[in-house]
C-alpha positions as CSV (number, residue, x, y, z in Angstrom):
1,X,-65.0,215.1,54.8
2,X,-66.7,212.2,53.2
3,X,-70.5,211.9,52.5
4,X,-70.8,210.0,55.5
5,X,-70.0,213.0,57.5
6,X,-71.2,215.6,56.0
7,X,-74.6,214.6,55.7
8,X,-74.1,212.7,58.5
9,X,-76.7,210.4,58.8
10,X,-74.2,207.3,58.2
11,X,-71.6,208.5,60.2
12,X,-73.5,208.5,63.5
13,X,-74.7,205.3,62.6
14,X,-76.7,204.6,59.5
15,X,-75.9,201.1,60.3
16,X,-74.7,200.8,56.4
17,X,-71.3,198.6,57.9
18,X,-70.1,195.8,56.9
19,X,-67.7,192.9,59.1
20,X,-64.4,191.6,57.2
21,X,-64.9,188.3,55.5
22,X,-63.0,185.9,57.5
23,X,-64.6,182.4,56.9
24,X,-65.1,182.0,60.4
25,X,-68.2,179.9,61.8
26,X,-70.8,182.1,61.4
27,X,-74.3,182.8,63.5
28,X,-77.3,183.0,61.0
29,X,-80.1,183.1,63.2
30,X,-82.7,180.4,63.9
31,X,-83.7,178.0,61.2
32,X,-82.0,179.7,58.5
33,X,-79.9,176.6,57.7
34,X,-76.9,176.7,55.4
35,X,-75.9,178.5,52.2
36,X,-77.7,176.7,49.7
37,X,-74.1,176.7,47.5
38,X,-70.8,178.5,48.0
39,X,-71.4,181.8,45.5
40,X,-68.0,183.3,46.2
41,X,-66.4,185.7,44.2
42,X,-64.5,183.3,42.0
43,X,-67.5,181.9,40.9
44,X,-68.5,184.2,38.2
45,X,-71.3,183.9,35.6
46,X,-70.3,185.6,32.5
47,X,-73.6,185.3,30.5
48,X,-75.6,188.7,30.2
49,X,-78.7,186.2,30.7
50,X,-78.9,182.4,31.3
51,X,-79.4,179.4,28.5
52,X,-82.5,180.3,28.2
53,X,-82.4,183.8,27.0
54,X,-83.9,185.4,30.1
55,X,-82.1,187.1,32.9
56,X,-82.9,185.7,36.0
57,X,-83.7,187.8,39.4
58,X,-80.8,190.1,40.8
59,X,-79.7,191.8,43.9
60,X,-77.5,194.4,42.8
61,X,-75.5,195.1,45.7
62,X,-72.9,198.2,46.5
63,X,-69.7,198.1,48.9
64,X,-66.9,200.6,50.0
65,X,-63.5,199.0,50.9
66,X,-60.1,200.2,49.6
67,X,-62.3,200.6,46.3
68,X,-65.9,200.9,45.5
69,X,-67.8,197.6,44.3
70,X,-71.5,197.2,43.1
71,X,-72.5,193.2,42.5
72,X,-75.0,191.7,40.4
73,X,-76.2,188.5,42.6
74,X,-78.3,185.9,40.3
75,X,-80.4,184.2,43.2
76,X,-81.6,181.3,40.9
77,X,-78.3,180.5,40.1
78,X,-76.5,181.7,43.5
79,X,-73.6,183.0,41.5
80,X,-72.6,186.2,40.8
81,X,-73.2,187.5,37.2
82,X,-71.0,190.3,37.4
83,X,-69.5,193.3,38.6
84,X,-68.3,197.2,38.2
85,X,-66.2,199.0,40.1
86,X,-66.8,202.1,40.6
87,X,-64.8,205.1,42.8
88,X,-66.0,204.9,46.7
89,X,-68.8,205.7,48.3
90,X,-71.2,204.7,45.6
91,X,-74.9,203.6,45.9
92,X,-77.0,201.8,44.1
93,X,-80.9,202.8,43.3
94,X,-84.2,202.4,40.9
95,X,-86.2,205.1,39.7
96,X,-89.0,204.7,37.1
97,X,-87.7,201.8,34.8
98,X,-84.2,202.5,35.5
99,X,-81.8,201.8,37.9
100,X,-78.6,204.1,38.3
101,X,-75.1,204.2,40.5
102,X,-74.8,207.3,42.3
103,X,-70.8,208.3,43.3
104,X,-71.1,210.7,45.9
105,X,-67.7,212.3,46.0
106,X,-67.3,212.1,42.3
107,X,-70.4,213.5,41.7
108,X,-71.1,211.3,39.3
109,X,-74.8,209.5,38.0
110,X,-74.1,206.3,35.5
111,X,-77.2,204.3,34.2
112,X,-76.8,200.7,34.6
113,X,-78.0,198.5,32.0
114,X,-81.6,196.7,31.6
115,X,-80.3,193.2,31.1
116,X,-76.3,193.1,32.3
117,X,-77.4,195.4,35.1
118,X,-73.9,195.8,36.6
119,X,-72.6,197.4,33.8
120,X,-73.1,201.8,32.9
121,X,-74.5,202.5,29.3
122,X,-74.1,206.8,30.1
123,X,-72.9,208.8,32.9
124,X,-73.0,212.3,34.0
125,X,-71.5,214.8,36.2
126,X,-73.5,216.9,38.3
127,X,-71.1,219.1,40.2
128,X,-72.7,221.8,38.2
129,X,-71.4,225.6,39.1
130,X,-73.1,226.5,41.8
131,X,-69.9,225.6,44.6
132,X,-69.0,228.2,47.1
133,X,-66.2,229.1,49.4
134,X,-66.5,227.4,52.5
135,X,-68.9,224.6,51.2
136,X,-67.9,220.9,50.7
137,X,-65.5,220.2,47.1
138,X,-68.3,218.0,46.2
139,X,-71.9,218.3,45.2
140,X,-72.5,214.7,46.9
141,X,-75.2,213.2,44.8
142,X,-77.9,211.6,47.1
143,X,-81.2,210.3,45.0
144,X,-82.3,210.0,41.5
145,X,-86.3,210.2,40.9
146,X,-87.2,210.0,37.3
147,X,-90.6,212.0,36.4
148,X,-90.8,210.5,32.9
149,X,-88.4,208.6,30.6
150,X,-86.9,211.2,29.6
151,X,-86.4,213.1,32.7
152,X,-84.8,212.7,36.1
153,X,-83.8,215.0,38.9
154,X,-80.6,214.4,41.0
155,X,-80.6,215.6,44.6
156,X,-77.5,217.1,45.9
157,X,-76.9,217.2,49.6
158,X,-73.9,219.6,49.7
159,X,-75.5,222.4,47.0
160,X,-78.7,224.2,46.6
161,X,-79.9,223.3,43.1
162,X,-81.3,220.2,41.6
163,X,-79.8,218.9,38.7
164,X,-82.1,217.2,35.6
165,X,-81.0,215.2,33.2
166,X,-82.3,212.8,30.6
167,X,-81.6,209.1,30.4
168,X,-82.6,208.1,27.4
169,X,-79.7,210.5,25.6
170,X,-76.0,208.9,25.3
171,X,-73.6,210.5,28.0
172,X,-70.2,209.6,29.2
173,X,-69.5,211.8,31.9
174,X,-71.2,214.9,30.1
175,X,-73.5,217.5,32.4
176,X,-76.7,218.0,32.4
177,X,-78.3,220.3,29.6
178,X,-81.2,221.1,31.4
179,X,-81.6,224.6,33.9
180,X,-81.5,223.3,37.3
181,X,-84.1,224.2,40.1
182,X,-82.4,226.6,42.7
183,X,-83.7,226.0,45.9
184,X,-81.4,228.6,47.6
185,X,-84.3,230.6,48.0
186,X,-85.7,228.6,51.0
187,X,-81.9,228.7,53.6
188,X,-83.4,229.2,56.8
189,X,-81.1,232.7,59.0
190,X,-80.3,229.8,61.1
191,X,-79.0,227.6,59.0
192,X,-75.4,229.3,57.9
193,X,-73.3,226.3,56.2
194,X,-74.6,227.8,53.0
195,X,-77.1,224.7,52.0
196,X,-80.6,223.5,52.8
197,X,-79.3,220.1,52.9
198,X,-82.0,218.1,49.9
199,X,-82.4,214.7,51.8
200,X,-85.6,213.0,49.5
201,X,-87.8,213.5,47.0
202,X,-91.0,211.3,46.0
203,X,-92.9,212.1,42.7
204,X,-96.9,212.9,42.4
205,X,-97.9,211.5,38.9
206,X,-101.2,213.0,39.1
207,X,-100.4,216.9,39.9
208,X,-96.5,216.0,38.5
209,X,-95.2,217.6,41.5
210,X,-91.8,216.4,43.4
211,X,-92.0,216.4,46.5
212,X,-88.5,217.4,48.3
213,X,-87.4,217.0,52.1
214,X,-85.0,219.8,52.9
215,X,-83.0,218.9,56.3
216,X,-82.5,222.7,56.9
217,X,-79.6,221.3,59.3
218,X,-76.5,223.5,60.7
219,X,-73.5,221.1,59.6
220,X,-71.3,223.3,61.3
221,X,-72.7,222.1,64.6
222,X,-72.0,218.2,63.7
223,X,-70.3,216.7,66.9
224,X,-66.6,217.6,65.7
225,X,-64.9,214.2,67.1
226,X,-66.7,211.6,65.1
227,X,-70.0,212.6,64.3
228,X,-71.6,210.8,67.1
229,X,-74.5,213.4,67.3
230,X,-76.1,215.8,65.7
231,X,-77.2,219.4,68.1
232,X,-80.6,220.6,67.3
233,X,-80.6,224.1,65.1
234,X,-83.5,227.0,65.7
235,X,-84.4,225.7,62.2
236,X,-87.1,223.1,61.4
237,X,-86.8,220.8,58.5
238,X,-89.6,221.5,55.4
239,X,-91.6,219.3,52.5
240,X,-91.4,221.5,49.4
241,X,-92.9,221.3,46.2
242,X,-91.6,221.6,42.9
243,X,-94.1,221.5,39.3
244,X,-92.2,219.5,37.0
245,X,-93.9,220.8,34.4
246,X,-92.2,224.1,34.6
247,X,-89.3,223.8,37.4
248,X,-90.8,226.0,39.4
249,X,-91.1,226.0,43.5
250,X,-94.9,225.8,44.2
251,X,-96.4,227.5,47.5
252,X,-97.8,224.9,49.6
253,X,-99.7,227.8,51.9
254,X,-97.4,226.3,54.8
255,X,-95.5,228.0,57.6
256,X,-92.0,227.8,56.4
257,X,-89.6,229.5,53.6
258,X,-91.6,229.8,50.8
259,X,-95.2,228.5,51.8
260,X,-93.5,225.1,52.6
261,X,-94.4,222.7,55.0
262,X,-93.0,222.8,58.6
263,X,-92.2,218.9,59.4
264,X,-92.3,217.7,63.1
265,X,-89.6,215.6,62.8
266,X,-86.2,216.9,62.1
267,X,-83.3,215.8,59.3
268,X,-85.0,213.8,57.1
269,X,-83.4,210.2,56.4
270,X,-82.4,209.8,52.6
271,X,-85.0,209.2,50.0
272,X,-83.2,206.3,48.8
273,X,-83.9,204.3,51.8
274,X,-86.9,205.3,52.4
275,X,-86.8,208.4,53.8
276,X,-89.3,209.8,52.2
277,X,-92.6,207.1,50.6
278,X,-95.1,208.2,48.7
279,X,-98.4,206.3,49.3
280,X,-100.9,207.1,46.3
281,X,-103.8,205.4,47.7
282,X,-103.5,207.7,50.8
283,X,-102.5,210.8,48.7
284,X,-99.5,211.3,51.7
285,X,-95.5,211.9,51.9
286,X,-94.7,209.6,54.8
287,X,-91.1,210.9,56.0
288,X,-88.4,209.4,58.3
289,X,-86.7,211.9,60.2
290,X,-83.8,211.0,61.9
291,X,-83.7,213.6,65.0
292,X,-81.5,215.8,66.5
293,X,-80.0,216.3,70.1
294,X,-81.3,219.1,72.6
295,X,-78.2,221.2,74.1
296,X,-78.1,220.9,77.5
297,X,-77.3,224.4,79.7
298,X,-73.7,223.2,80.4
299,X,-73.1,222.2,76.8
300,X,-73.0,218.7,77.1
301,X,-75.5,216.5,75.1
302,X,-79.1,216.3,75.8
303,X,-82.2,214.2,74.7
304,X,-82.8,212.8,71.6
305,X,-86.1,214.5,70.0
306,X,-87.4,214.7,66.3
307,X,-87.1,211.2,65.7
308,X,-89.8,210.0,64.0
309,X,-92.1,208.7,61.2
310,X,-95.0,211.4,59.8
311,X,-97.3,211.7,57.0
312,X,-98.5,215.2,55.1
313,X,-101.7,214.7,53.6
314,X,-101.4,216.4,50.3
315,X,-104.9,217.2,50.4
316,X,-104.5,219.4,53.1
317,X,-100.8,219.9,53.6
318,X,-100.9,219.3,56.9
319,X,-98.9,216.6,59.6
320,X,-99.4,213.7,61.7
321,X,-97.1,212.0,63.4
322,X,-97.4,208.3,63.3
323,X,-94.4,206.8,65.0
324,X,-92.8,208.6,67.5
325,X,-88.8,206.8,67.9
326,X,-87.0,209.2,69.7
327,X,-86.0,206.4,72.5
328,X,-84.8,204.3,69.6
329,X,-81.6,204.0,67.8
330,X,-80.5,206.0,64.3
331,X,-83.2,204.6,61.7
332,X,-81.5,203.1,58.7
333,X,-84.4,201.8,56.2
334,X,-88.2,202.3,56.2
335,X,-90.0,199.9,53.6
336,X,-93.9,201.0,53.4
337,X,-95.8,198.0,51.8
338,X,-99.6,198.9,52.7
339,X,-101.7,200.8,55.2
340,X,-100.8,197.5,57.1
341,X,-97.7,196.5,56.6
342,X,-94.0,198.2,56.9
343,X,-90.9,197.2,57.9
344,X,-88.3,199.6,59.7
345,X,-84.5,199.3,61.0
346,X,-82.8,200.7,64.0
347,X,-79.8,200.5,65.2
348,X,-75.9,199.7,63.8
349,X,-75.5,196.9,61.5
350,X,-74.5,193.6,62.4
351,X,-76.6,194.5,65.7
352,X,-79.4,196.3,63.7
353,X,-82.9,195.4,64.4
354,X,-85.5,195.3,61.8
355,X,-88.8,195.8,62.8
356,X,-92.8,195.0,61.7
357,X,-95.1,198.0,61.8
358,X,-98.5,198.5,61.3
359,X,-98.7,201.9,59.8
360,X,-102.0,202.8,61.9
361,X,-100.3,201.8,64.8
362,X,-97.7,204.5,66.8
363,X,-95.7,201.5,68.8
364,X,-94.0,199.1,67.1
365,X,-95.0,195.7,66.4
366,X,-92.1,192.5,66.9
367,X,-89.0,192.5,65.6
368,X,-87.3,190.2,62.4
369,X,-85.3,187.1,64.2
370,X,-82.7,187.1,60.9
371,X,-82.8,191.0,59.0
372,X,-80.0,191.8,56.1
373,X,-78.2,195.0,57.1
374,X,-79.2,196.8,54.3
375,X,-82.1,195.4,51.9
376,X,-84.9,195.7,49.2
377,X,-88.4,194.8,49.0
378,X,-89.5,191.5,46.6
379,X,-92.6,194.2,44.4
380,X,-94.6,191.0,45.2
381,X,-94.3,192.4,49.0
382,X,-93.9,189.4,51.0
383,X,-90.1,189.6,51.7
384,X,-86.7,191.4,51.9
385,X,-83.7,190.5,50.2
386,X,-80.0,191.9,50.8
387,X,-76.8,191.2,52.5
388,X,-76.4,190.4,56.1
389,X,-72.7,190.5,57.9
390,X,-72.5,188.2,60.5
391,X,-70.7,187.3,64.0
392,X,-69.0,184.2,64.5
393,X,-69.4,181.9,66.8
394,X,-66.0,183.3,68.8
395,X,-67.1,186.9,68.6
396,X,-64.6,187.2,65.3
397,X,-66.5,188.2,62.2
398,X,-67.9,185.9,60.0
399,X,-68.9,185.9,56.3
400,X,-71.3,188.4,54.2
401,X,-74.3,186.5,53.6
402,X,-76.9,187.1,50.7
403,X,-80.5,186.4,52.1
404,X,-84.0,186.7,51.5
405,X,-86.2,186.9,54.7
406,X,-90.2,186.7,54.5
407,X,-91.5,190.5,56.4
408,X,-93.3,188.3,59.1
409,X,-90.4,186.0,59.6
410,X,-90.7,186.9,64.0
411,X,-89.1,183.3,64.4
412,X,-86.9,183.4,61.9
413,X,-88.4,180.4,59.5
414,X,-88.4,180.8,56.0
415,X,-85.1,182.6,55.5
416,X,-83.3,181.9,52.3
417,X,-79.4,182.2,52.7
418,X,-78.2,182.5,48.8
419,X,-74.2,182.2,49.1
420,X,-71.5,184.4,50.9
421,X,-68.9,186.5,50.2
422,X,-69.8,188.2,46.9
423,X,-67.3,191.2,46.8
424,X,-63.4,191.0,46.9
425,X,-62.3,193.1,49.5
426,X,-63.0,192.4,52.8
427,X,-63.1,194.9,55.5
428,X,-65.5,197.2,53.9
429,X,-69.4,198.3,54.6
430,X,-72.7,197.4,53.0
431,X,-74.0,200.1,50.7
432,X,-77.0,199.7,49.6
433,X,-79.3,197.3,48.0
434,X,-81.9,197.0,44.6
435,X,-83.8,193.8,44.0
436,X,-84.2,192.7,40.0
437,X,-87.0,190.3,40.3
């Protein structure tokens, strides 16, 4: 059973999948006019930086076909720069200063270069010791979040501990020489598949705390025939803390396992989408849950509930829900840019919508007319960039496009369309997405 299905947030529609590539005509969307060149994958830049010495701004880009594929995407030059290919099911991410590939069913962490950011410098394997009989072969690696240069903690979905490592020392596939934090501690009697399913993690500079959304779901209850829905559990997923400055689990005063903090929502979207967000100026964990489905007295499948977006004020560790989504579609991405802007997707990729939000605000606001199916926020916060699969004019599928689209583009003006087809297999999804600016 692959990542997507046992965590099963992608399989009952993440949204993360991609079209095959078939050159067809393609819909972009209003006014987002051609490519501005054809960057396909035989148009590869070589260079490590351009003539100028400087390396220009990337979207590093990952993709599971027959093989895995990550992509560095120059979008001054419209080429691609290069690219690694790693085992499936890998995902790409920035923590800190760094930026690191995360192979879920390898269990393996590799640390990408700062200027040829394609390529690993280190690697290590975090399948640690702690597997168990009836538990999944693999750890599934989920998020890096590095505290300090010279440490990071790994998240693993399918275990109980958190691995740390540090990334400034030379690895190639070694473990971790750290003690991992063992959150076994906090299983819930009504959670039995043996884990409490780490989803996020955000990072508290001031009191050095991580903060860590446990799911607490019952994977044993996943809809068996394709993990179209998930059943609600008599558990309720929690916001623990953990004092990086001693690895120890710190009581929040809350109501569940461990003094941690009772969540309204229920199985927390992945950290490395923006499941979890930590908003300094508010001193708040906002958290994406993506819900769970009531059991109806025959047995059949009933309402969606526990879909939502909330904050916990760390002040007083307490909740608020700010947008309820329970008559929505599986939330993919949430990209918090201030108390007044965000930007979150519904739905399954190419017919995801991408949506403005005003954080204050517990409706919706209107959606993007062009989104990328997965993306990353420009840090000067005025736009997305990423890939977007498209549908051709015949209904066939039509090329992977790479795009930048402005967060208020309603209308679809201003959208950017970079080149197409940057990886070599077709028939594959969308990953994930950083952008290198």
């Amino acid at each position: 059973m692959k990542k997507q299905m046992s965590a099963f947030a992608c399989a009952i529609g993440c949204g993360l999948f991609a079209v095959a590539c078939t050159g067809d005509d393609i819909t972009l969307g209003p006014d987002a006019g051609p490519p501005k060149s054809d960057a396909t994958v035989d148009q590869s830049n070589t260079n490590d930086a351009g003539t100028d010495g400087t390396v220009g701004p990337r979207v590093l880009m990952t993709y599971t076909a027959t093989a895995g594929e990550l992509v560095a995407f120059d979008t001054q030059t419209d080429l691609v720069d290069g690219r690694f290919a790693p085992p499936p099911y890998a995902s790409v991410m920035q923590s800190g200063t760094d930026r690191f590939l995360l192979e879920s069913n390898e269990d393996l962490v590799f640390l990408l270069d700062p200027v040829s950011q394609w390529n690993p410098t280190s690697s290590w394997n975090v399948a640690l010791d702690d597997g168990f009989d009836g538990g999944l072969s693999y750890a599934d690696p989920v998020q890096v979040v590095e505290v300090a240069p010279n440490k990071a903690y790994v998240l693993r979905y399918n275990r109980d501990k958190i691995a740390i490592f540090d990334p400034t020392q030379t690895s190639d596939g070694g473990v971790p020489t750290t003690n991992p934090v063992d959150l076994s501690s906090l299983q819930q009697a009504n959670d039995p598949d043996g884990t409490v399913e780490m989803s996020g993690a955000v990072f508290d500079p001031t009191n050095k705390y991580l903060y860590v959304a446990l799911a607490n779901i019952n994977l044993f209850l996943v809809d068996a025939v394709d993990g179209a829905y998930l059943p609600c559990a008599n558990t309720v997923s929690t916001l623990v803390a953990i004092d990086t400055t001693t690895d120890t689990l710190v009581n929040l005063g809350g109501t569940g396992p461990g003094g941690s903090i009772a969540l309204n929502g229920y199985s927390p979207q992945f950290g490395s989408v923006g499941g979890l967000i930590f908003d300094a100026v508010g001193n708040r964990v906002l958290v994406l849950s993506t819900g769970c489905n009531a059991t109806e007295s025959d047995g059949g499948v009933g309402p969606q509930t526990g879909r939502l977006v909330e904050a916990v004020d760390l002040s007083t560790n307490t909740t608020q829900t700010l947008l309820p989504a329970n008559d929505q579609d599986f939330p993919n991405e949430l990209v918090y840019i201030d108390g007044a802007h965000a930007l979150i997707q519904f739905g399954y990729v190419p017919y995801a919508t991408t949506y403005t939000w005003i954080p204050t605000q517990t409706t919706l606001g209107p959606p993007l007319a062009v989104t990328p199916d997965v993306f990353a926020l420009d840090p000067l916060g005025s736009r997305i960039l990423g890939a977007q699969s498209t549908v051709a004019t015949d209904g066939g599928t039509g090329p992977i496009n790479v795009i930048a689209v402005p967060i208020n583009s309603i209308d679809g003006g201003g959208v950017q369309v970079f080149g197409q087809n940057p990886f070599l297999e077709p028939g594959g999804y969308l990953g994930s997405v950083v952008y290198v600016p």
